[in-house]
N, C-alpha and C positions, 0 to 999 in steps of 0.2 A: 821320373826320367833320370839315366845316369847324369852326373853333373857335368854343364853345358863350361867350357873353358873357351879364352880367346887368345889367340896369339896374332902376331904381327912378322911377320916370318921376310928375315931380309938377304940380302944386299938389296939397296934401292933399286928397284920401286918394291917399297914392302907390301905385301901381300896379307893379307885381313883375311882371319882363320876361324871361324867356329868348331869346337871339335868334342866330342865326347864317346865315351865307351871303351874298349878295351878288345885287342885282340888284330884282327888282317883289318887292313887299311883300307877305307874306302874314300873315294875323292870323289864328291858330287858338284858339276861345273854346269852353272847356269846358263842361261841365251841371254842372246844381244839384249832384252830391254829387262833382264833379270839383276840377280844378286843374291847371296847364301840367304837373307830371309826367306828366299823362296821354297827355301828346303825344309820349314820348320816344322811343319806335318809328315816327313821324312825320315829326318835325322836320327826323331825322340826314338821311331821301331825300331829302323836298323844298328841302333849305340845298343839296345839290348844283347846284340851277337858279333859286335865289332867293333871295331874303333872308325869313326865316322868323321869327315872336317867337310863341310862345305865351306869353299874361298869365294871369296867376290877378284874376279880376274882383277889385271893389273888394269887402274883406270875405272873400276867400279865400286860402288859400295864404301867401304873405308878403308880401300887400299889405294896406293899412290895413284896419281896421274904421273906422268911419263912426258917425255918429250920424243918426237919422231911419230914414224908411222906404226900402226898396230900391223902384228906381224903374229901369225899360229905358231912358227918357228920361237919367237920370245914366248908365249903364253905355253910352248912345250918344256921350255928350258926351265919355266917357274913353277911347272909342276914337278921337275926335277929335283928342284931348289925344296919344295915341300914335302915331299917324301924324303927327301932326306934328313930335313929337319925333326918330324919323327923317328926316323931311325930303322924306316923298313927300306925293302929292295924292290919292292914292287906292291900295288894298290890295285882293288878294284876300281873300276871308272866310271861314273855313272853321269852322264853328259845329256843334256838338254839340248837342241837346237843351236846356237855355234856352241857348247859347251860339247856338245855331240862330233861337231867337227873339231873343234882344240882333241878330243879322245881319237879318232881316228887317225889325226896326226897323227899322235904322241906315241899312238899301238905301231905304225909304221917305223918309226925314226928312234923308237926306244924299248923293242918289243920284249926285252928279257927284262921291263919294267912293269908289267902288265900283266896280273893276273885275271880278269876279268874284262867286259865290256858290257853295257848298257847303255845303249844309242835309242834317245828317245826324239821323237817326233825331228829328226834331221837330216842333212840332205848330204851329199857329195858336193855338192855348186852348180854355178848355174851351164853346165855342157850345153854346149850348142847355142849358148846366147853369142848373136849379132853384136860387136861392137857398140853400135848405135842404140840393141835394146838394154848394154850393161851402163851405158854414159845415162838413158834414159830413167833408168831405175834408181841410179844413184842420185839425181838431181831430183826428181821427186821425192824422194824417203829425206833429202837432205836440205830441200827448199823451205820448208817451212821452219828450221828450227834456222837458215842463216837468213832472215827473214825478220828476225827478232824474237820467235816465239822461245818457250823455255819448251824442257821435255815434259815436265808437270802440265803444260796448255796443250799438249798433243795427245795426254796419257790415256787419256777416257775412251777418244774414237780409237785408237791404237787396238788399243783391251779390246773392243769390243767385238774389230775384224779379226782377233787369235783365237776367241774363245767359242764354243757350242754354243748354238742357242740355248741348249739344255743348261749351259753352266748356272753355279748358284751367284746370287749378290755377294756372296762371301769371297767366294774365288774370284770376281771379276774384280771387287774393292782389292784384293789383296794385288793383283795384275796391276792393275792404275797405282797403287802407290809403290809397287816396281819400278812403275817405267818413268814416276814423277822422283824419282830420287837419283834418274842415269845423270853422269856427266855429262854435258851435253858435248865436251870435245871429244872425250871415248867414241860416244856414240855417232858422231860425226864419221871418226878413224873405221870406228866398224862398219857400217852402210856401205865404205868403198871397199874395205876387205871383203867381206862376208863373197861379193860379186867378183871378184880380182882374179881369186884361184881358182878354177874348173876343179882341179883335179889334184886333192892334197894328199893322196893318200891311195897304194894298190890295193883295193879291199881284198884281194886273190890273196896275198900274201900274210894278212892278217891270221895267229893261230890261238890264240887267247880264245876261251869260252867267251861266247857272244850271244847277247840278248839284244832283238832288237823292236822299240815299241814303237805305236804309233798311236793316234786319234783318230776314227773313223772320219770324226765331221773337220780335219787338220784343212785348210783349207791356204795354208802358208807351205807345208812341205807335206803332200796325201801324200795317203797310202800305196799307191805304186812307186814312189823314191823309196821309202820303205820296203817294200819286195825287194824292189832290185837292190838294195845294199844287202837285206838278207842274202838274195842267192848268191852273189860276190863273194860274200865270205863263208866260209870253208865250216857246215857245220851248222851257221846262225841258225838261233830260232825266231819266228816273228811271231806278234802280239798286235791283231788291230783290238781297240778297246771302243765297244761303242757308245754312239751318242755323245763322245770325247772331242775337243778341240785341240788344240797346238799344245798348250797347259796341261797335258794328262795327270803330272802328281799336284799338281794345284788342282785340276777341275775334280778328279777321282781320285785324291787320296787312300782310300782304304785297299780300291783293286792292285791300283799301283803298287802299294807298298806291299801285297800277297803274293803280287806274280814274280817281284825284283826280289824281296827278299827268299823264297823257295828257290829262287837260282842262284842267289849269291852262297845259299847252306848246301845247296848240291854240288855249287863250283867248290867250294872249301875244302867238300869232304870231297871231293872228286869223282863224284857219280857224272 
C-alpha cells in the first residue's frame, strides 16, 4: 500500500485526514454513524491511481467537536479548507449516506470544485415529511442516547437495521465499532440536521461526471431515492449492487472498489 500519512488540517475545528497516493484528489466522506476508518478497504486500491484522504467530518473521529449547530453549509466550507490544503482546485467526491449529501451540497455551491461524483447509498431528505413525522423521528433516533445511553450501548442494534442479512461478521464488527466511537453531541447535532433540509441541492443543475450507487437490500435510503437522484442529474449512471445493505464499500468491498474506481479512470481520462 502506497504509504498511509495523517494530517490535522485547520483553522479550528481541525479536521483529521488520512491520505495516500499521488496524483487527482479524491475526498471519501463518511455517514452519520461513520468516520475515515471506514474507508480502509478503499483507500489502499484507489491511492494506487490517485491521491486519496478520507476525513472524519468536523465532530467525528479525531477531528474537533465544534460548538453551535451542525450545518452541510460549514462541512462545504471545510472541504474547501481541504483541498486547499493540498494544493488542488477541485477533487473527486466519493460520499456515503450524509457524506453523500455534504457532496451534493458542495457539487451545487462550489461546482468548478468538482471534478467527479460518487453518491452512495443517499438520499436528497426527507420531501414530504409532516412536521409532526420530522419532530417524531428526531426524538426517537435521539431518545435513547439523552436517556443516558452512550453511542457504543446503541451500536450493535444500529448495525444491524443498516446492513444485509447477507452481510459478513467482519463488516457488521467493523459498523459497530463505527458507531461505538460517534460523539455522542455530533451525533445528537446530526439526527436534527440530517431531517431539517428537504432540499439541499438542485440535482438539474449538477454537471460533474456522476456515479450513483446503491444496496439492493439499503433498507435506510432504497433504491428508488437512488433512481430518482440518478435521473435529476444530467447524464448519472446508477449501480444497484445486490444482496448489499446501506454499507456497500464495508459490506462488498471488492465490487465496490471495481465499479468506483473504472469510473474514477474513465472520468480522469475523460471517456
Amino acid at each position: 500500500m502506497p504509504l498511509l500519512r495523517r494530517e490535522r488540517i485547520g483553522p479550528a475545528p481541525f479536521i483529521a485526514i488520512d491520505h495516500a497516493g499521488q496524483g487527482e484528489l479524491i475526498l471519501l466522506l463518511h455517514g452519520i454513524g461513520g468516520n475515515k476508518r471506514n474507508w480502509v478497504d478503499n483507500l489502499e486500491v484507489f491511492a494506487e491511481h490517485f491521491h486519496v484522504a478520507a476525513w472524519d467530518a468536523r465532530g467525528w473521529g479525531e477531528s474537533d467537536d465544534y460548538d453551535g449547530p451542525l450545518t452541510f453549509a460549514d462541512m462545504s466550507a471545510d472541504l474547501c479548507r481541504v483541498i486547499d490544503f493540498f494544493g488542488h482546485t477541485r477533487a473527486h467526491l466519493v460520499g456515503l449516506s450524509m457524506g453523500g449529501r455534504v457532496a451534493m451540497h458542495f457539487a451545487d455551491n462550489y461546482p468548478e470544485r468538482v471534478r467527479s461524483l460518487v453518491l452512495c447509498d443517499t438520499t436528497q431528505g426527507p420531501k414530504g415529511w409532516t412536521e409532526e413525522r420530522r419532530l417524531d423521528f428526531i426524538r426517537s433516533r435521539q431518545e435513547p442516547l439523552l436517556n443516558g445511553l452512550a453511542p457504543a450501548d446503541i451500536a450493535n442494534d444500529v448495525a444491524r437495521s443498516l446492513v444485509s442479512p447477507n452481510a459478513s461478521a467482519e463488516a457488521l464488527a467493523k459498523l459497530v465499532d463505527s458507531l461505538g466511537r460517534l460523539h455522542k453531541g455530533s451525533y445528537l447535532k446530526a439526527i436534527e440536521t440530517n431531517v431539517s433540509d428537504a432540499v439541499l441541492a438542485d440535482l438539474t443543475k449538477i454537471a460533474a461526471p456522476t456515479l450513483v450507487m446503491v444496496g439492493e437490500d439499503d433498507q435506510l435510503t432504497p433504491p428508488d431515492e437512488a433512481e430518482e437522484i440518478a435521473r435529476l442529474i444530467p447524464n448519472a449512471r446508477l449501480s444497484i449492487l445486490k444482496g448489499v445493505g446501506h454499507l456497500i464499500n464495508i459490506e462488498a468491498p471488492d465490487v465496490f472498489n471495481r465499479q468506483v474506481l473504472e469510473f474514477l479512470l474513465q472520468t480522469s481520462r475523460g471517456a
